[in-house]
N, C-alpha and C positions, 0 to 999 in steps of 0.2 A: 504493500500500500504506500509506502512512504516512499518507494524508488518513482512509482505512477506518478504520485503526487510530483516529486520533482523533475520528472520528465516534463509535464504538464506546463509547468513552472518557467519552465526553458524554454518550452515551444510559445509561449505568454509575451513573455519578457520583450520582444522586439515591442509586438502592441502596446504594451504598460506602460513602455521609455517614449515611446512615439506617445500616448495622454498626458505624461507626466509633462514632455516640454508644451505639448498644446495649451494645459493649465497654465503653466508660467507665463507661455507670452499672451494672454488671455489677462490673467493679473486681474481679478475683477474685483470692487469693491464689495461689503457686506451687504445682504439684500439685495444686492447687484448681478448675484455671478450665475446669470443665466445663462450666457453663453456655458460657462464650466460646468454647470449639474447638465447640459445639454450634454455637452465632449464625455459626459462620465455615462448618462443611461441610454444614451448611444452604443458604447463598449460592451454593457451591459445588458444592453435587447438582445443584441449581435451572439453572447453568450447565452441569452435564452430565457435571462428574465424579466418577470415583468415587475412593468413600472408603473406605481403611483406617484404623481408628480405634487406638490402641497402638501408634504405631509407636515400636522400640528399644526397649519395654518400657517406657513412660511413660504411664501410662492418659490422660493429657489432651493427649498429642501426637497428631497424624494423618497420614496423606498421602494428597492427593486429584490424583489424574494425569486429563489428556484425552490421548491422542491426537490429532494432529492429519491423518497423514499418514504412511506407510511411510517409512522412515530418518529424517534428518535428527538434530538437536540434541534433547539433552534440556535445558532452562531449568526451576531452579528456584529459585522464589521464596520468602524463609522470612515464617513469619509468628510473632512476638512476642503475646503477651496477657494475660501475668501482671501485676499490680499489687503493690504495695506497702502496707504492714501502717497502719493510721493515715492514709494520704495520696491512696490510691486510685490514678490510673493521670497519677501524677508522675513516670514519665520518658517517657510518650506511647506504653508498646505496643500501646493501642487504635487508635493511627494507624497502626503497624509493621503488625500483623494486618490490616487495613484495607486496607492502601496495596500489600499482597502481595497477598492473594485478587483485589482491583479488577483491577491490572494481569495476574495472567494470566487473567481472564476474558474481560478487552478481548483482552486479545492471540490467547486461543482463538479469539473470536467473528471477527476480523480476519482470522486466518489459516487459517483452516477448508481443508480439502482439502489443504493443502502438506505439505513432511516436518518431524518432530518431533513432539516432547511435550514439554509443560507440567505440571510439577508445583510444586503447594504444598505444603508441609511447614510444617505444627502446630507449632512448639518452645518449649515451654512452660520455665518455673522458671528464666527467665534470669536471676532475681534473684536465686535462691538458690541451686541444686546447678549450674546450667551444662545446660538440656536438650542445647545441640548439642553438649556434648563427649562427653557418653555416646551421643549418637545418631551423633556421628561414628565414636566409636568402635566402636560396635555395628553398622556398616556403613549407614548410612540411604541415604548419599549418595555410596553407589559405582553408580556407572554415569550421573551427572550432569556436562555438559558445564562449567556454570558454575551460581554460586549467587550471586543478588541480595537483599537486602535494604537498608531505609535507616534510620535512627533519626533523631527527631527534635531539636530541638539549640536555643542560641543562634548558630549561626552555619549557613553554607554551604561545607561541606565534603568533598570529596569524597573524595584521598590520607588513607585512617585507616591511624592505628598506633596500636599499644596494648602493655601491658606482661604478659608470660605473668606467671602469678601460681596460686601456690598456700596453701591456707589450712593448717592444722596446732594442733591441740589439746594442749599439755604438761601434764601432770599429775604434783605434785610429792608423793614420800608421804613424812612426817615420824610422829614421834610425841608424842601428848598427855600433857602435866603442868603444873602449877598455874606458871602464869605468872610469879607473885613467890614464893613459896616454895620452889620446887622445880625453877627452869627447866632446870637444869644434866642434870635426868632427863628431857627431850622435847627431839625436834628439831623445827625450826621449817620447817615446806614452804612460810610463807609468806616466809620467808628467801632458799630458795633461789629461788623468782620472782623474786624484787625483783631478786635480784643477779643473773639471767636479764636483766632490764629495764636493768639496768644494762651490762654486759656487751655488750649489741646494742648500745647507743647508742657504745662503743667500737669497735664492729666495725664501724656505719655507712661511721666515718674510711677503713678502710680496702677496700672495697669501689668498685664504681663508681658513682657519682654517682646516676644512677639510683635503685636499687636502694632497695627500700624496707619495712622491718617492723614495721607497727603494731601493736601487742597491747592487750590487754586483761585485766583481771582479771575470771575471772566466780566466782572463789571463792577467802577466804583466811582464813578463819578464822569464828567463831562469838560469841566473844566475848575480849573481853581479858583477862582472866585466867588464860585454857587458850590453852598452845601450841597454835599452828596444826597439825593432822597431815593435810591436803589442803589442797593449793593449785590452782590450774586458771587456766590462760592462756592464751588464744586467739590466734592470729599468723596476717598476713596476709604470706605472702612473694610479691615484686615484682622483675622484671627485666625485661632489656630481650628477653631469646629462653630459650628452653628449657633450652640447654646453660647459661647464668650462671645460669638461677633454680636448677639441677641443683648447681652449686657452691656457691651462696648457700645451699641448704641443707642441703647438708653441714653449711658455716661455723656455722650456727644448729644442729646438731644435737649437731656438738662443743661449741658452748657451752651446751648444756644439760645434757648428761652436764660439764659443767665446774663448772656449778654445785650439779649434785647431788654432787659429790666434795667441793667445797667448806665443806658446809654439813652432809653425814654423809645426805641424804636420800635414797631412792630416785625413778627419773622416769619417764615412758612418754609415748611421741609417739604421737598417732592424727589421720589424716590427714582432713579437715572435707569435702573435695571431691574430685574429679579435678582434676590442674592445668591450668589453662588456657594456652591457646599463644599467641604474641603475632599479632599481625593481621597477612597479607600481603596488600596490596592490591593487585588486581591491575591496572595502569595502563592498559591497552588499553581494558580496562571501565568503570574510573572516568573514563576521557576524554569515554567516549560517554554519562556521564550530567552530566558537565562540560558536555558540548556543550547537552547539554536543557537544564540551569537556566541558560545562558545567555541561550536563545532566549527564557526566561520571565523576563527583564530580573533573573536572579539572580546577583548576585556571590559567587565565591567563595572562601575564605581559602585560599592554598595554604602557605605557610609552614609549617614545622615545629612539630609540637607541642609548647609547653614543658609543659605539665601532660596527665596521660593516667591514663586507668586502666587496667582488661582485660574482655575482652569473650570471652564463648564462641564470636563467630563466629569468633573466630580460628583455633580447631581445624577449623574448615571449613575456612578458606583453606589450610588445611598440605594439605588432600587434593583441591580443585576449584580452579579460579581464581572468585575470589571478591573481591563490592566491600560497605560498610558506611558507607556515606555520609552527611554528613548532613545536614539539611536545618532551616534556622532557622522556629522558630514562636513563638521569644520572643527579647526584649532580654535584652544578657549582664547585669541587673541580675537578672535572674530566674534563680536556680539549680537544676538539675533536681533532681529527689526534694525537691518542696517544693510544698504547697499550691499555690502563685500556678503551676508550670508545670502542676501538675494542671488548676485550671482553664482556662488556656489550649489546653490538650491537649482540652477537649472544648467550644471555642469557636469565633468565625472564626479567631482565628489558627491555631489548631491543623488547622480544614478548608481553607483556605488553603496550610495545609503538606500537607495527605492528598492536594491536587489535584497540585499539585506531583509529589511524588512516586509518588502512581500514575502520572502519565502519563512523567515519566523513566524509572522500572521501565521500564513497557511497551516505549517506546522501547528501550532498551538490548534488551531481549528481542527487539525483531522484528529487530536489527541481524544479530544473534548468529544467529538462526534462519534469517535471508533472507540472509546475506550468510557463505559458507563461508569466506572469505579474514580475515574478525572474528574468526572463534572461530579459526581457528589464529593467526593473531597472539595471543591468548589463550594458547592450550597453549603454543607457541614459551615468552612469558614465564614460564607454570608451566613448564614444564618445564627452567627453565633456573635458578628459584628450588630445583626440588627437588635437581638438578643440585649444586649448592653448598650445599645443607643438607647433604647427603652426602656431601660431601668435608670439610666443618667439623665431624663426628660421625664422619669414619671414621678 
């Protein structure tokens, strides 16, 4: 089964390298990449499955299922293809979309006749709104055994963590008067930001370590001789699981209402995203693509992450067992969301990493499919993560 599988793999691979650059120079923004979920269930029909385009309400999302066989697992593979504003597809989701459609093509064409299904899932605007939190939430990925994806990286990594995280918009209302003659008649909203900005940076101390809230001004005034009377500040809130980011912003909510007391302004919270959940990876599955980038002379970092960010697959893993690996296609001199990883992303190194991890994907897939004693060692550890989420929430 396993030589099938990588015969299959080989005979793929011209096609997959030939979508992988189509995506790239394609480079479509979030919500945008209609052309690219086209280039993918295209590949995809051609292989024999079908497709629903829309899925959770996302016009540029899809899912495209085979069949394989009466019962068995359902495996699905997500696929990334959104780009970035200015830099094109600088964090490599031309490889992600790529390295998902390849691997269950192979893995259909391999396993033909046996039990299960194969599906791909489209999830678009992981840049910007999070597609898999609203698709998870919208139910996309009920009735899936496991859910596989990888991202491409500086390094080889399989155990991801990431930090939930939710975004948040304050708006501060003040009133206008002539800045030297009459300040004493306007209240300043760009006032009470500041001392919002201020204020976090005190509440940091006593938080955990972690935790983390960047802002930004995206408005504070007009000119300087007229009190500010709108301010607007954009906050990124960060933890380490759901339940802290749930406290953290609280902490951040009373200091806003703290500062608008302070300063005589009125304020309003409007939330920028759905929050995202932090990543549980699931070890069973990340071993067995541990085991592949071995075999492919890959080492990889296991060590704890000192620096992280969030990731929307994370809201998967709280509902599937779910892995988010990642796989090196540049030196860590090279930082993603930057020109030099974009062009890497649509070069050898970056095809290099697509062979890679299509054939881990795959691999991990036919484990899980051909082997029933994989995928409950699987649920066993989901179900013993959800287990203690629930007793930490109840």
């Amino acid at each position: 089964m396993r030589s099938s599988l990588e015969r299959e793999i080989a005979r793929l691979r011209p096609a997959v390298e030939t979508l992988s650059r189509a995506l790239h120079r394609r480079a479509e923004l979030s919500l945008e990449e209609f052309e690219s979920a086209r280039l993918l269930t295209r590949f995809l029909k051609r292989e024999g499955f079908k497709i629903r385009r829309g899925a959770g309400g996302l016009r540029t999302a899809f899912i495209a299922r085979k069949r394989l066989g009466r019962g068995g697992a359902r495996v699905a593979f997500l696929a990334e293809y959104d780009a970035l504003p200015g830099l094109g597809h600088a964090c490599g989701h031309n490889l992600i979309g790529a390295a998902s459609a390849g691997a269950g093509a192979a893995l259909a064409r391999a396993l033909r006749g046996m039990p299960g299904e194969i599906v791909i899932v489209g999830t678009p605007a992981e840049e910007t709104i999070g597609g898999k939190v609203l698709m998870t939430e919208r139910g996309v990925f009920r009735g899936v055994d496991c859910a596989l994806m990888f991202h491409p990286s500086t390094e080889n990594r399989v155990y991801t963590t990431s930090l939930a995280c939710h975004s948040l918009q304050v708006t501060f209302h003040g009133r206008a008067a002539h800045a030297v003659s009459s300040p004493e008649k306007g209240i300043n909203a760009l006032d009470a930001l500041i001392r919002l900005f201020i204020d976090l940076h005190r509440l940091r101390h006593r938080l955990p370590r972690e935790v983390r809230m960047p802002g930004v001004i995206i408005e504070g005034g007009k000119r300087a001789n007229i009190v500010p009377d709108l301010a607007v500040g954009r906050f990124t809130l960060r933890a380490r699981d759901l339940p802290t980011l749930s406290r953290v912003e609280r902490r951040f909510r009373e200091a806003v209402r703290a500062a608008a007391r302070g300063t005589g302004a009125g304020s309003s919270i409007r939330s920028l995203d759905h929050p995202y959940a932090e990543m549980v990876t699931n070890r069973v599955l990340a071993d067995l693509f541990k085991k592949e980038l071995r075999r492919l002379g890959r080492r990889t970092v296991d060590a704890p992450r000192k620096k992280m960010g969030s990731l929307d697959m994370g809201n998967v893993s709280q509902v599937v067992p779910s892995i988010h690996p990642y796989v090196a296609i540049a030196p860590h001199s090279v930082p993603l969301h930057s020109r030099d990883f974009a062009r890497l992303a649509g070069g050898p190194r970056g095809r290099a990493g697509l062979r890679v991890a299509t054939r881990s994907l795959a691999m991990v897939g036919m484990e899980v499919m051909s082997d029933h004693d994989t995928l409950q060692r699987a649920r066993r550890e989901f179900d013993a993560f959800r287990k203690g989420v629930s007793r930490s929430r109840g």
